[in-house]
N, C-alpha and C positions, 0 to 999 in steps of 0.2 A: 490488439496492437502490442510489438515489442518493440521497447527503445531502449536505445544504447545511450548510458549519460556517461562522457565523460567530465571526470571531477579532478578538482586538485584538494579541498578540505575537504574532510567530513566528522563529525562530531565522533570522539574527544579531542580530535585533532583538527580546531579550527583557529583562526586570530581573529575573524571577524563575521560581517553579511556572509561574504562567500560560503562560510559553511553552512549559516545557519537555513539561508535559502536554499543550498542543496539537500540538507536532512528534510524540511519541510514539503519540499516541491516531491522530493525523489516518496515521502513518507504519506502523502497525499495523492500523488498520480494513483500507486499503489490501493491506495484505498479508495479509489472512482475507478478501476480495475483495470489501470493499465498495468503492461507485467516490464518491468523494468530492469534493467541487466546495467549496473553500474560500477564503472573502471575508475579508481581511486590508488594513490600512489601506497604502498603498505610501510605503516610507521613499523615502532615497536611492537606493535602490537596487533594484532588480527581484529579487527572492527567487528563486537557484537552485536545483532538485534534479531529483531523477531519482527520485523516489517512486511506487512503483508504485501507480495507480489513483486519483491526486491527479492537479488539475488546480485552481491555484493560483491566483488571480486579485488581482491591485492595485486596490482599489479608491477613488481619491482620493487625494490628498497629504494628509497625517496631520503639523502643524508642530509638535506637542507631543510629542516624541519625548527622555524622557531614555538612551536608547540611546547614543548618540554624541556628546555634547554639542561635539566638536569643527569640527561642523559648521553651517555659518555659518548657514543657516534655523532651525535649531533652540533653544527657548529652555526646554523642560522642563517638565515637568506644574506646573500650576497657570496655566498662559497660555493664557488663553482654551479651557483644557479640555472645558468644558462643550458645548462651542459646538462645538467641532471633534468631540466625541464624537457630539454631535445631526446636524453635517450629514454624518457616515462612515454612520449608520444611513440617515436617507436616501437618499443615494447605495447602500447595498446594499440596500434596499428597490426601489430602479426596475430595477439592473440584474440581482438576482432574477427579480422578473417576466417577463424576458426567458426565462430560462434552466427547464430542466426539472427535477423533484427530486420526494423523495418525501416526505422528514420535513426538518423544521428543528432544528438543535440547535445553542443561543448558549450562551455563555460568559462567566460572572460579566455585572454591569448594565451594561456597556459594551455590548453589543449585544444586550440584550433589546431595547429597542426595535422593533426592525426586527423581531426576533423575533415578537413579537406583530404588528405590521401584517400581516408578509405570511402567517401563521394566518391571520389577519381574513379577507384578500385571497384567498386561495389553499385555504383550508380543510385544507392540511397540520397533519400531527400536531406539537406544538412541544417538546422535547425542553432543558430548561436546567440547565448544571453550573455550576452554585455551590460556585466553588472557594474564596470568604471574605464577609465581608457588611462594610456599612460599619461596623459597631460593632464590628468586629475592626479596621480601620484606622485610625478611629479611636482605639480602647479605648475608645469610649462618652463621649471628650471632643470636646462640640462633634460628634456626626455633621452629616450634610448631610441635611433631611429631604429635599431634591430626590431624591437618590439612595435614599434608604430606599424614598419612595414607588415610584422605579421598580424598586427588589428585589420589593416588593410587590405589585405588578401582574404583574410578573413569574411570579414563585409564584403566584399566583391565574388565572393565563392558561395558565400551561404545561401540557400535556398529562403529562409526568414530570420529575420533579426527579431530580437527581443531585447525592447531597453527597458532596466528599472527605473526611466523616471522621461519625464519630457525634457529636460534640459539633456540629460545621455543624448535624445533622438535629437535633438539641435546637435550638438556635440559632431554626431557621426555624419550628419551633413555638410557639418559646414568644415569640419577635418578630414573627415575622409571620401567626402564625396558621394553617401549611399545614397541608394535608392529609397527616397522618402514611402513608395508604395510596400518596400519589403519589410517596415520597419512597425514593428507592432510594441505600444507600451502598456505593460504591465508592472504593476505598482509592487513591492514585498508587502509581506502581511505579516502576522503577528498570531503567535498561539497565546490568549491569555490565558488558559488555563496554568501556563505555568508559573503568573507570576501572582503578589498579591490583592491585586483589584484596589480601590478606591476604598477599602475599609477606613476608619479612623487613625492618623497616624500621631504619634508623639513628636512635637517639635523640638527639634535639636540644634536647628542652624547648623544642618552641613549643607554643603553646597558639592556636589559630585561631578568631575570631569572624566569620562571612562573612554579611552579607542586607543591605537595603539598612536606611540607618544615618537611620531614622526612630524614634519614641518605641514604633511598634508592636513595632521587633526589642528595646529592652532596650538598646541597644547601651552606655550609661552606666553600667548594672550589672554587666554584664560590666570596663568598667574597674576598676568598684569591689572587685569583684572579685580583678582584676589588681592591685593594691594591697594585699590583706589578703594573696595567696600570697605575693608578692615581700617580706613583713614576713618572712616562713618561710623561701624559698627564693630565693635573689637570680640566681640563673642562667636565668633564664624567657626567653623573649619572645613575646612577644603580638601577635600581627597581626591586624588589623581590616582586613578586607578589603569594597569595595561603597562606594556611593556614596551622598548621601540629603542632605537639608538639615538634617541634624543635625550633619553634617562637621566643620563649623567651632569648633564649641561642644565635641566631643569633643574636638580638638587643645588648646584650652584646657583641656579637665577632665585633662589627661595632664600640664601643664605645677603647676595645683593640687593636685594628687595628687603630683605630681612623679615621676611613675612614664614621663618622656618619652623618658629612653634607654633602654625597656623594651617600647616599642611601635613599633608601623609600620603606618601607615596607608597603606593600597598603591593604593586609592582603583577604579576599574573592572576587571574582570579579564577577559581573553577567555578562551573555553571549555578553550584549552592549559593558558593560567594559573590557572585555578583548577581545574583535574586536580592540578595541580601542587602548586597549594597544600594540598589534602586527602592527597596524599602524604605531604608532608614534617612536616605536623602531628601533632604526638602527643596530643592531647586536640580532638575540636571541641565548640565549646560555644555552647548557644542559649539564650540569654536573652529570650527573646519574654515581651512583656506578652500578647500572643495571638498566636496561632498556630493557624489551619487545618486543616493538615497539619504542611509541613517535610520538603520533599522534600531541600532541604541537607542532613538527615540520612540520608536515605537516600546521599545521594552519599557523603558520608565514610566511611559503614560500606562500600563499596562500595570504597572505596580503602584499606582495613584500617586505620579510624584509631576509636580510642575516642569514643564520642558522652555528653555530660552536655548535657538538654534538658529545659526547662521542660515540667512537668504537664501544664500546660494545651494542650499543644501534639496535634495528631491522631496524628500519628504515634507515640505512646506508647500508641498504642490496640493495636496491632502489633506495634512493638519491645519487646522486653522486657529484651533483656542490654545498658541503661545505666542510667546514673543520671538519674536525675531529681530535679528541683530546682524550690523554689520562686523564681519570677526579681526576688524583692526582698530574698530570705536570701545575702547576698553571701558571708558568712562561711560559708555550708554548702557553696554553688559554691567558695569557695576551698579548702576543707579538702577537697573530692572532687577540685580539679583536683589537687592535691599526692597526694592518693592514687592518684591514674593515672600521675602523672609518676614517682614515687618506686618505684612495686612493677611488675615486667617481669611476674610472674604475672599481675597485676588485669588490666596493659594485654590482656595476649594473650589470657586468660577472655571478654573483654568482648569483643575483636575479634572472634574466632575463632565466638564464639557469636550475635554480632548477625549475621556475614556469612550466616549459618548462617538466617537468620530472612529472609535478602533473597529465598531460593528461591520463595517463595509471594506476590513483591511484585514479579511481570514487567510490562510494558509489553502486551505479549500478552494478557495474563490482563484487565487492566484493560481493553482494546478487545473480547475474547469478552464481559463483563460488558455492555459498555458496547451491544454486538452484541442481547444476549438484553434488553434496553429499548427498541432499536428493533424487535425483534420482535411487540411487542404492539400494536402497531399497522399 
């Protein structure tokens, strides 16, 4: 079997899930011996690996890239976005047609388009994971109906859907109207081997918030937060980790709170550093106004750190040894972070039992899944 993945991240060039589950899925089909032909927008740099059964293609200069902002092309999502997103589907749309394949399978509405053409074109089976919808990035303020309609056709075109969580599969029914038969969930997973397991960790009282620092992650509340413990407990600190155009407006919410020598905005993290930072943290915590999935929490449980994550989030569908929180009750997130930080029993219950729930959340498992969808066609 040959499959065309088109992508929009891929590792070193990712912000979030979306890469991490394309490196894994595309790095796992591979090695359960499907032969994988993947179209990815080409940054600075030419994507290395040595991935068995992949065969990795640039396709286009891609100038909307908040990957690296230190590079001089680059000016960040929202600069002629739209535009570059429509001529990358083009562009994998011609040199598609070129190339041989059996099934198509796109990732979230950045490259449905193409997705559908070359269906149209090719009469290939169209395979699409919706791994979030715009009313999640939004939160329903101000969507972009441009985008909605191309979720829409999307769903409506696709041969099978693939959502990361049962709340996505609520989502697309009751948004866009799918067909509940076409809609298969598969969960993200987690490679632990790269992080540090449940070993014995030093307590320090940080408290870590990591995603990118837009109104979808909460990242505010979480200060709010970090204000009600520090009324409690004054030996904390709180790192806010990730980047996002909410930056600037947090540094000021820390200076009005006055809770500024209490935080540290560490601002991009490369994959070392944020191992890193899920180590040395003793509580992580997700404050998503919406949330997907929340593969971040899979990471942290995965480097033996206590997780406190908003309801609403997918991955609460699975986990089950944290706390969970409503992400506008600041007073309840802070009264749980004080109880993690304060009782060595909680912390270790919670680690010890969530790592314990990662066994059935492999990367493997999520590619066999993902194997028996493209079977039926």
């Amino acid at each position: 079997m040959r499959v065309l993945i088109l992508g929009w991240e891929f590792p070193p060039a990712k912000t979030g899930g979306l890469g991490t589950h394309c490196y894994e899925l595309v790095r796992n089909l591979g090695i359960n011996g499907v032969r994988v032909l993947l179209f990815i927008p080409k940054r600075s740099e030419t994507v290395k690996h040595n991935l068995q059964n992949v065969e990795i293609t640039d396709v286009g200069m891609a100038l909307s890239n908040p990957y690296n902002p230190k590079t001089s092309f680059e000016k960040g999502y929202g600069w002629n976005f739209l535009d570059e997103v429509e001529t990358y589907n083009k562009k994998c749309v011609a040199l598609a047609l070129t190339k041989n394949f059996d099934l198509i399978h796109c990732h979230d509405w950045i490259t449905i388009p193409a997705g559908i053409e070359l269906k149209k074109r090719t009469g290939k089976p169209l395979v699409f994971t919706v791994h979030s919808t715009e009313y999640d990035r939004t939160i329903n303020i101000y969507p972009s109906r441009k985008i909605i309609d191309i979720e829409k056709k999307g769903i409506d075109k696709a041969d099978s859907i693939i959502a990361v969580s049962k709340n996505i599969k609520k989502q697309l029914i009751r948004n866009y109207e799918a067909d509940e038969r076409t809609i298969r969930v598969i969960y993200n997973g987690i490679n632990r081997s790269k992080f540090f397991g449940i070993t014995k960790k030093g307590h320090k009282n940080i408290v870590l918030f990591l995603g990118r620092l837009t109104t979808q992650k909460g990242p505010s509340f979480f200060l709010q937060a970090a204000k009600k413990v520090l009324e409690k407990k004054s030996d904390v600190l709180f790192v806010v980790s990730g980047q996002g155009e909410k930056l600037p407006g947090l540094i000021r919410e820390t200076f009005d709170l006055g809770i500024m020598d209490h935080v540290v905005f560490t601002g991009y993290l490369s994959e070392e550093e944020l191992i890193r930072a899920y180590e040395i943290a003793d509580v992580y915590v997700m404050t998503s106004v919406a949330e997907p999935f929340g593969i971040t929490a899979l990471e942290a449980i995965a480097s033996g750190t206590p997780v406190i994550v908003s309801k609403n989030a997918g991955v609460t569908e699975r986990i089950h040894h944290c706390f969970k929180i409503d992400y506008w009750n600041t007073s309840d997130i802070a009264n749980k972070i004080i109880g993690v930080l304060r009782y060595s029993v909680l912390r270790d219950c919670m680690r010890k039992n969530a790592f314990k729930e990662l066994e059935n959340l492999s990367w493997d498992g999520v590619a066999e899944q993902t194997i028996e969808v493209y079977r039926r066609f």
